[in-house]
C-alpha positions in Angstrom: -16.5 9.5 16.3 -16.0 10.8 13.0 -17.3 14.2 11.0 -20.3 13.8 8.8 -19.5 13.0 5.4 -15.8 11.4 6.4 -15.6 7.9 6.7 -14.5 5.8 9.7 -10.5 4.6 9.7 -12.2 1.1 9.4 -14.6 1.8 6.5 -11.0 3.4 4.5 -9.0 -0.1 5.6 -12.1 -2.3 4.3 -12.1 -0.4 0.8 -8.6 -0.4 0.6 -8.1 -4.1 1.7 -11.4 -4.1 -1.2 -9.3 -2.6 -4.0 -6.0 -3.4 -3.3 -4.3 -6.3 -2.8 -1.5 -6.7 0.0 0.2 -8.8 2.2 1.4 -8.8 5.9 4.7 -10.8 5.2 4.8 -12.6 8.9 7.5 -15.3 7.2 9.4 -12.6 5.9 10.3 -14.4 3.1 8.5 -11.4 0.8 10.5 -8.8 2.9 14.0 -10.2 2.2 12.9 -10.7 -1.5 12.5 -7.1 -1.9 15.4 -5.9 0.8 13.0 -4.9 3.1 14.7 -4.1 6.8 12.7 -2.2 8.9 9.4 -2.4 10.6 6.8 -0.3 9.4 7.7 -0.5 5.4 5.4 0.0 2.6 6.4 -1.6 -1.0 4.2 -0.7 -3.9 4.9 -3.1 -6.8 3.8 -3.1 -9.8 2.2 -5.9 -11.4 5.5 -6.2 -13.5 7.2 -6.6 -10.3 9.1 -3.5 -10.0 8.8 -1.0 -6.8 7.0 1.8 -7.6 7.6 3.0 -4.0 9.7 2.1 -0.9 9.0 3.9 3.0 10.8 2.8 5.5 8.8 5.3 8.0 5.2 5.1 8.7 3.5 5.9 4.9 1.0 9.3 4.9 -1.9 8.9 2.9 -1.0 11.4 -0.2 2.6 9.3 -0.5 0.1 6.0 -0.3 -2.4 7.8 -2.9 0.3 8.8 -5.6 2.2 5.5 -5.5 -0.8 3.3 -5.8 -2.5 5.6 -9.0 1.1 4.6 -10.4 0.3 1.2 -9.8 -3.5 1.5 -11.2 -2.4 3.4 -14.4 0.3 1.3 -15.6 -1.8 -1.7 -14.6 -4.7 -0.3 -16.9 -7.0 -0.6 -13.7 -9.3 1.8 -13.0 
């Protein structure tokens, strides 16, 4: 059950997954690209290619929040 005026963790994943795009690397051919080695990793890239932000721990939303608005502003998305 959620507050009212807060959003379900489902609704958030479904805008995300809307906005976004990502990839669950289950070849791990993406992962060893980037030198990804642990389990539960978040990569931002950029759409240049370049990390914007590597988390080898489970990612809190403001970390999330900052490293994708680095994305969206260099990216000239809104």
């Amino acid at each position: 059950m959620t507050s009212p005026g807060l959003r379900s963790p489902a609704t958030d994943l479904q805008a995300f997954a809307a906005r976004y795009s990502y990839v669950r690397d289950t070849s791990r051919a993406l992962s060893g690209a980037f030198g990804v080695k642990a389990m539960d990793s978040t990569v931002v890239i950029d759409p240049a290619g370049r990390i914007v932000c590597r988390d080898a721990i489970p990612t809190d939303e403001a970390t999330l929040r900052s490293a994708l608005a680095k994305v969206t502003s260099t990216s000239g998305a809104s």
